[in-house]
N, CA and C atoms as an extended XYZ file, in Angstrom:
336
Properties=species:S:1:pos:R:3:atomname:S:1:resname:S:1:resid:I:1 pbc="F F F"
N         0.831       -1.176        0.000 N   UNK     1
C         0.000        0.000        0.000 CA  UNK     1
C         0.881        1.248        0.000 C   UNK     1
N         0.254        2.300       -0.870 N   UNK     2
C         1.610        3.543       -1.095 CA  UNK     2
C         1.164        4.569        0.750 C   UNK     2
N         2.097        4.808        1.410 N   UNK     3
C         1.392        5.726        2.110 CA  UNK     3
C         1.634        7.242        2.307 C   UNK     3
N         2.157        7.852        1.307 N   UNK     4
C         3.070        8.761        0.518 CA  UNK     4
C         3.994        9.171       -0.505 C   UNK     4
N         4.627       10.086       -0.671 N   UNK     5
C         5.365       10.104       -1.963 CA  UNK     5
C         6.553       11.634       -1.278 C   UNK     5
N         7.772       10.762       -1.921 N   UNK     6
C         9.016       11.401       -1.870 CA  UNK     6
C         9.323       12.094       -2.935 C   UNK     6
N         9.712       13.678       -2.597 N   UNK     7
C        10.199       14.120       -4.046 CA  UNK     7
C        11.323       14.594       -4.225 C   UNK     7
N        12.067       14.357       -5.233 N   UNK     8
C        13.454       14.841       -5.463 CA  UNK     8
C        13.811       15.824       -6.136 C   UNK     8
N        14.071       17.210       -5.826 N   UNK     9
C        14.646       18.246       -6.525 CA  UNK     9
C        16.051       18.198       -6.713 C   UNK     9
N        16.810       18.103       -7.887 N   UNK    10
C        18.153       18.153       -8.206 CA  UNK    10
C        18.337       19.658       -8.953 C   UNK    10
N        19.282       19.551       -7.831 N   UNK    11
C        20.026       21.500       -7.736 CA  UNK    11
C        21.315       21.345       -7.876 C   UNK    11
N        22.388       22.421       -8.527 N   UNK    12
C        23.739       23.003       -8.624 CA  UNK    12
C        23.648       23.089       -7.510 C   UNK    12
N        23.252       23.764       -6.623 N   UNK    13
C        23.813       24.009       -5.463 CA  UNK    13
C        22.561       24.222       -4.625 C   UNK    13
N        22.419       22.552       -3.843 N   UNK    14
C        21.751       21.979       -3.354 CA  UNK    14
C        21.464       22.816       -1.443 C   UNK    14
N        22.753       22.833       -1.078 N   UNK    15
C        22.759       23.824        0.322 CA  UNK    15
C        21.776       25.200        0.486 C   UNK    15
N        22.010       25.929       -0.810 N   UNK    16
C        21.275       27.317       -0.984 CA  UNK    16
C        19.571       26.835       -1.289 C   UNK    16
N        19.494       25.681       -1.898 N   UNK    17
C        17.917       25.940       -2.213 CA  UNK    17
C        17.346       25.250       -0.979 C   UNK    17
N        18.037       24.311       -0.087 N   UNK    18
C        17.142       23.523        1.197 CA  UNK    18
C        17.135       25.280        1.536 C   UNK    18
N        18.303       26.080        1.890 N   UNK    19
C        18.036       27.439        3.391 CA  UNK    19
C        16.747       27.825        2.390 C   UNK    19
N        16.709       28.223        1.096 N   UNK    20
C        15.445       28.888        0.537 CA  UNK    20
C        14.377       28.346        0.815 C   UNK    20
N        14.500       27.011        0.778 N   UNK    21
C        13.191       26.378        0.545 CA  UNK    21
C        12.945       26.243        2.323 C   UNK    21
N        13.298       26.446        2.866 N   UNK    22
C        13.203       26.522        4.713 CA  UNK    22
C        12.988       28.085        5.099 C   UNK    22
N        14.033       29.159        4.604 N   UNK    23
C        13.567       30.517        5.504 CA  UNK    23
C        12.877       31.113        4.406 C   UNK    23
N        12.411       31.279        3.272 N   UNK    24
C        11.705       31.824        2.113 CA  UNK    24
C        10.270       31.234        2.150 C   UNK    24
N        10.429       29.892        2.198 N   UNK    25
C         8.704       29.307        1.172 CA  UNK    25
C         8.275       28.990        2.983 C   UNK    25
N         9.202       29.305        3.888 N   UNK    26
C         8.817       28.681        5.308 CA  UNK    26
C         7.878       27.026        5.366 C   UNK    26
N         9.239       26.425        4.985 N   UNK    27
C         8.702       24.904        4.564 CA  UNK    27
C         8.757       24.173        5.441 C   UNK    27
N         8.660       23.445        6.827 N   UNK    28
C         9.106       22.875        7.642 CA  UNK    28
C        10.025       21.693        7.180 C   UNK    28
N        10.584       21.742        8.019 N   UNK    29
C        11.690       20.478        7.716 CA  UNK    29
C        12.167       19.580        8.827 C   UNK    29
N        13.298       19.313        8.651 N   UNK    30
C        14.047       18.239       10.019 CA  UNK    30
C        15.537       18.238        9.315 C   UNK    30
N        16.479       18.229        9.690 N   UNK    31
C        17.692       17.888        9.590 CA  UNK    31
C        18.030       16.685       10.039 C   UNK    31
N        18.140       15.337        8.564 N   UNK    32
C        18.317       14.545        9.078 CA  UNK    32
C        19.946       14.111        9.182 C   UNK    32
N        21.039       15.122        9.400 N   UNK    33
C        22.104       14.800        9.415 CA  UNK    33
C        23.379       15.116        8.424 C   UNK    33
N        24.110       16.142        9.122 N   UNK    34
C        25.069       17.285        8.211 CA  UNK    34
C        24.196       17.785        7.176 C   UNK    34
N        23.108       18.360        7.991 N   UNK    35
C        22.195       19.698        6.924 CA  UNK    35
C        21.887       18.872        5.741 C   UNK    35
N        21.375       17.853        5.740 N   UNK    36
C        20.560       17.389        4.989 CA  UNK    36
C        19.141       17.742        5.211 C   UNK    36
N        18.550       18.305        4.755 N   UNK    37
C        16.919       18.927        5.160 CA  UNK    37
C        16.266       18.230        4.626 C   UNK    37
N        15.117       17.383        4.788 N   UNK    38
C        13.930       16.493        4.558 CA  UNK    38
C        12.780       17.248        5.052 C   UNK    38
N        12.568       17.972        4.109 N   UNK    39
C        11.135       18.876        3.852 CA  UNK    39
C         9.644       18.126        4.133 C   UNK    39
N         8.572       18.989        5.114 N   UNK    40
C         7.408       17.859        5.234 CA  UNK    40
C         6.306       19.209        3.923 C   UNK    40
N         5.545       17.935        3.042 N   UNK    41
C         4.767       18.551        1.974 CA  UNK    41
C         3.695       18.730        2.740 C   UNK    41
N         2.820       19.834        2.346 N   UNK    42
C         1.398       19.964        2.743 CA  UNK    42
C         0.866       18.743        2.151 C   UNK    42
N        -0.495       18.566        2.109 N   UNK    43
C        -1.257       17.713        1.491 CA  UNK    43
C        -1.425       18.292       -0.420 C   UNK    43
N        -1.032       16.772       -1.044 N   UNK    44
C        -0.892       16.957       -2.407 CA  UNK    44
C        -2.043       16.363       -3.673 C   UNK    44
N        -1.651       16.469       -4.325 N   UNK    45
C        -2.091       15.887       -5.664 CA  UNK    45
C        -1.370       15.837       -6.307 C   UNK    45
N        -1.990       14.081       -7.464 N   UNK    46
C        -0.993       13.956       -8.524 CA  UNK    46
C        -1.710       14.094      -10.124 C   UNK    46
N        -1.455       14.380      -10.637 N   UNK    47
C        -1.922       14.146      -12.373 CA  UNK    47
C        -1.367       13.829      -13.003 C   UNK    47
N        -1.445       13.238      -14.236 N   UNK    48
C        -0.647       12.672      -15.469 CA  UNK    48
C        -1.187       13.397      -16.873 C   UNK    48
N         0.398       13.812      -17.433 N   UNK    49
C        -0.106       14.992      -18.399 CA  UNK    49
C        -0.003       13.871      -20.136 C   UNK    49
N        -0.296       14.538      -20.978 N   UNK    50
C         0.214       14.102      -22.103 CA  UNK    50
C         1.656       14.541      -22.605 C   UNK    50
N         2.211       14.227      -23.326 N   UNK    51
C         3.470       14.425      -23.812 CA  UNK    51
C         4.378       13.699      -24.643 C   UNK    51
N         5.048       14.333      -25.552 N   UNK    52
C         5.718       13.374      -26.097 CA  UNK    52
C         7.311       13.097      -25.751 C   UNK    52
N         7.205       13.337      -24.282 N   UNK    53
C         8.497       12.421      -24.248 CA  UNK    53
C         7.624       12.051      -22.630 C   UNK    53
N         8.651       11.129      -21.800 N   UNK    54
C         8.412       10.331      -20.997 CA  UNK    54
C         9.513       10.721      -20.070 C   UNK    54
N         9.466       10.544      -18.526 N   UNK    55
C        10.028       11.417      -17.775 CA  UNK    55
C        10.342       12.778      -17.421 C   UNK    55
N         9.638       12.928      -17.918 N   UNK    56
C         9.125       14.971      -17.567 CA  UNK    56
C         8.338       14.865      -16.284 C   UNK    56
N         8.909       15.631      -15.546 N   UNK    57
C         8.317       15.745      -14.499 CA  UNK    57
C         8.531       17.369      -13.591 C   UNK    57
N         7.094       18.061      -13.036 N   UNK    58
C         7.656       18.834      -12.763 CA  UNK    58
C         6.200       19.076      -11.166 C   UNK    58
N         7.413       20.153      -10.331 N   UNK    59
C         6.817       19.996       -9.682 CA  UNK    59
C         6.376       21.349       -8.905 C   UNK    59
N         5.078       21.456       -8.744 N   UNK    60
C         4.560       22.823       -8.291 CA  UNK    60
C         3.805       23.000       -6.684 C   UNK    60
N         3.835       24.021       -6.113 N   UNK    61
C         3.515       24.204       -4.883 CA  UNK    61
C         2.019       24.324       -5.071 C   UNK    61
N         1.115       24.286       -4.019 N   UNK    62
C        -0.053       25.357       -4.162 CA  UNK    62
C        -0.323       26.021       -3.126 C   UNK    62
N        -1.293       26.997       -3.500 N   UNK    63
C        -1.820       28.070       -2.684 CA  UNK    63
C        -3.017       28.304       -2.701 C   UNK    63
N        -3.698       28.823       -1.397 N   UNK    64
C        -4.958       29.702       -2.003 CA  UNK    64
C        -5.116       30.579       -2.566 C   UNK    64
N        -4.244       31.406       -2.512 N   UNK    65
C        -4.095       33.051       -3.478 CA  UNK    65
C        -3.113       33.471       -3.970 C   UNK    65
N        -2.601       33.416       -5.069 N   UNK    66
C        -1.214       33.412       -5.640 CA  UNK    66
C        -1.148       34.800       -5.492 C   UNK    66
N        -2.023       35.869       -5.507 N   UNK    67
C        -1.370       37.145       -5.633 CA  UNK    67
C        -0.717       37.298       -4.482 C   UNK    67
N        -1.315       37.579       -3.033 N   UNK    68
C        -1.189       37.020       -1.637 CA  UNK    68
C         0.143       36.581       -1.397 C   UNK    68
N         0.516       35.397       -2.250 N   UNK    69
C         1.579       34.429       -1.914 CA  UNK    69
C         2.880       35.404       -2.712 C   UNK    69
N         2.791       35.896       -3.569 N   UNK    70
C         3.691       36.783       -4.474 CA  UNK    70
C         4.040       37.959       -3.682 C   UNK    70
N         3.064       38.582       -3.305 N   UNK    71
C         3.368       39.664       -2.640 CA  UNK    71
C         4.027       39.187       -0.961 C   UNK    71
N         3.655       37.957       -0.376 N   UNK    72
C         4.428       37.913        0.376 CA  UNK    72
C         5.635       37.803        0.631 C   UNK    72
N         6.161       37.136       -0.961 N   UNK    73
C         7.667       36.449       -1.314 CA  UNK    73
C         8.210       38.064       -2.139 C   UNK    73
N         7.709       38.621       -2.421 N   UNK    74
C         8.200       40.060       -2.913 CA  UNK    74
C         8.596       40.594       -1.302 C   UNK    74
N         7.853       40.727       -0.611 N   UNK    75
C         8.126       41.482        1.112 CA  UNK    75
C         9.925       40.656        1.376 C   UNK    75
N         9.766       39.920        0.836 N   UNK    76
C        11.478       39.071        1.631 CA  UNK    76
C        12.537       39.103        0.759 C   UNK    76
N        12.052       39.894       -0.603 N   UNK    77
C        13.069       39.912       -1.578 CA  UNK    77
C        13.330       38.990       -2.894 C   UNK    77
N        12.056       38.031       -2.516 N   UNK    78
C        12.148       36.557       -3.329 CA  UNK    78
C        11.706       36.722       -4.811 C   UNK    78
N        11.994       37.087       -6.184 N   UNK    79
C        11.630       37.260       -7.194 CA  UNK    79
C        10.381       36.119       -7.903 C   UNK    79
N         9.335       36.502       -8.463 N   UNK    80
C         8.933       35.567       -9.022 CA  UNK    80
C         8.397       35.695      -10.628 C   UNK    80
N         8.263       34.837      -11.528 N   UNK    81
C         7.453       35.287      -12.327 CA  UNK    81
C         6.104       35.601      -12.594 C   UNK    81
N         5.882       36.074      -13.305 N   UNK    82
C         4.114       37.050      -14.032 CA  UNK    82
C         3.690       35.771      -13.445 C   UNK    82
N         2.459       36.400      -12.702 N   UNK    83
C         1.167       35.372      -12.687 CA  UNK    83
C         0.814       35.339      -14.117 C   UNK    83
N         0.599       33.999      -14.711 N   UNK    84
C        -0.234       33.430      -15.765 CA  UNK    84
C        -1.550       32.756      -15.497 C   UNK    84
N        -2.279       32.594      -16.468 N   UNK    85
C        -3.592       31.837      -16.298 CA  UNK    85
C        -3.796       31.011      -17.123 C   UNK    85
N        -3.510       29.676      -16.412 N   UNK    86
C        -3.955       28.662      -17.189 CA  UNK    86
C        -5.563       28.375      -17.262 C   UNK    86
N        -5.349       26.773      -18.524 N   UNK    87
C        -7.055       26.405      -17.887 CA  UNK    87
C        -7.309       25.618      -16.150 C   UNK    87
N        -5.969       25.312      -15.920 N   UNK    88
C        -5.924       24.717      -14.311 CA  UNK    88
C        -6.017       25.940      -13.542 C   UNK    88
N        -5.631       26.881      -13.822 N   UNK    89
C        -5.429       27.351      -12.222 CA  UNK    89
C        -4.795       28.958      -12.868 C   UNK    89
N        -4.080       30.042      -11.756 N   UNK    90
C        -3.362       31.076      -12.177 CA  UNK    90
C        -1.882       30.395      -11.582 C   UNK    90
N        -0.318       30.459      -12.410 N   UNK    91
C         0.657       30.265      -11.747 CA  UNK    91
C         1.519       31.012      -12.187 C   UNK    91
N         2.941       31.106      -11.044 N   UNK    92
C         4.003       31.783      -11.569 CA  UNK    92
C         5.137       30.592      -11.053 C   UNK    92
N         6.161       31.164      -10.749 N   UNK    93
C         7.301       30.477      -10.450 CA  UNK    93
C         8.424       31.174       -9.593 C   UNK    93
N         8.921       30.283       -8.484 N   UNK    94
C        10.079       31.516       -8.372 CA  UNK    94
C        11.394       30.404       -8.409 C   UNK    94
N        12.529       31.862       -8.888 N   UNK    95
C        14.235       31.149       -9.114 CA  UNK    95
C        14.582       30.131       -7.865 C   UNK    95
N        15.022       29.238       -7.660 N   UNK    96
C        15.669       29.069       -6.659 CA  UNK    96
C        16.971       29.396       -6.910 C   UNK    96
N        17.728       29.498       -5.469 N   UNK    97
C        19.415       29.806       -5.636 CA  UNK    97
C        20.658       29.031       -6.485 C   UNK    97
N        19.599       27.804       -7.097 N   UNK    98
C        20.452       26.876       -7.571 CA  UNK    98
C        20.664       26.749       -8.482 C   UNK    98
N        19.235       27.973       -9.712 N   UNK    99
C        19.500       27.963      -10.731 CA  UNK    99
C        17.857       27.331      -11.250 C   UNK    99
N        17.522       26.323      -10.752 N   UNK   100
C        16.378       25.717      -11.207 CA  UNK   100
C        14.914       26.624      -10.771 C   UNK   100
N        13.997       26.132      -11.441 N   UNK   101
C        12.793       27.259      -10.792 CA  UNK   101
C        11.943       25.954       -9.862 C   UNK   101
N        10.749       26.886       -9.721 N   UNK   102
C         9.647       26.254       -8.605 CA  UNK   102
C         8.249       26.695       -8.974 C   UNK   102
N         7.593       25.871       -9.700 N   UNK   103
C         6.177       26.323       -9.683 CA  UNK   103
C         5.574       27.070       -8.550 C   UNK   103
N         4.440       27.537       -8.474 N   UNK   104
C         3.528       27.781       -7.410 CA  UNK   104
C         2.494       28.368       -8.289 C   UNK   104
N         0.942       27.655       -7.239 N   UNK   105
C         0.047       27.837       -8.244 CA  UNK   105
C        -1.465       27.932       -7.249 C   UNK   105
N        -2.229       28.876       -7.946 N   UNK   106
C        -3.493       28.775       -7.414 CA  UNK   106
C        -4.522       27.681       -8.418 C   UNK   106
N        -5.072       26.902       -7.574 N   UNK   107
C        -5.937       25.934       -8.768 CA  UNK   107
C        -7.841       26.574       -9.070 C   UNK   107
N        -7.768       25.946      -10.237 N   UNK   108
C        -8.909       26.581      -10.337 CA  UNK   108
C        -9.722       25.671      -10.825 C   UNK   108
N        -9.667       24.449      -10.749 N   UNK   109
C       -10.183       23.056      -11.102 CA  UNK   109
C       -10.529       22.402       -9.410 C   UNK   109
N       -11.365       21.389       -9.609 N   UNK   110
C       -12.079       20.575       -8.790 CA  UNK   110
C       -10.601       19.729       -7.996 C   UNK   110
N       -10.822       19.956       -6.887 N   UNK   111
C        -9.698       19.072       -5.607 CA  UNK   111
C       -10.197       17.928       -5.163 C   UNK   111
N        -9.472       16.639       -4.964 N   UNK   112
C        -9.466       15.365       -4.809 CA  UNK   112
C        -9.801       15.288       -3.073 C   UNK   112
């Protein structure tokens, strides 16, 4: 029986995006040993997209109010991109320190 799901972000420089992803997105965590940070997820969802390649995978936060959530990460200095509007939801993204980005998204479709 699955009773969760582990996710793996691969970063250049893995140290800078755990402190971001801990004093920025205020993610709780645990240090499980020489600053290894093991992040706890809110409650998620999964979907399966179409595509023509296989192993694409990407992975996005959510929120209740992306403007809200932007303007809070603007207050700390945290850059993000244009809110867009999909047919799911409104999203933007912000840089992490490592080089890679980070979804974040308000949904605008039916929740599981």
């Amino acid at each position: 029986m699955i009773t969760g799901a582990h996710v793996m972000v691969f970063s250049r420089d893995p140290q800078a995006d755990r402190e971001f992803l801990r004093d920025m997105l205020d993610l709780p965590c645990i240090d499980s040993g020489g600053g290894w940070l093991i992040f706890k997820l809110p409650p998620a969802e999964f979907g399966v997209h179409g595509s023509e390649k296989n192993d694409v995978h990407e992975l996005y936060l959510i929120c209740d109010d992306v403007d809200a959530t932007v303007a809070g990460l603007k207050r700390k200095g945290v850059a993000c991109d244009a809110i867009g509007q999909r047919e799911w939801g409104r999203a933007t993204a912000v840089e992490l320190p490592g080089g890679g980005k980070l979804g974040i998204y308000e949904p605008r479709h039916q929740r599981p």
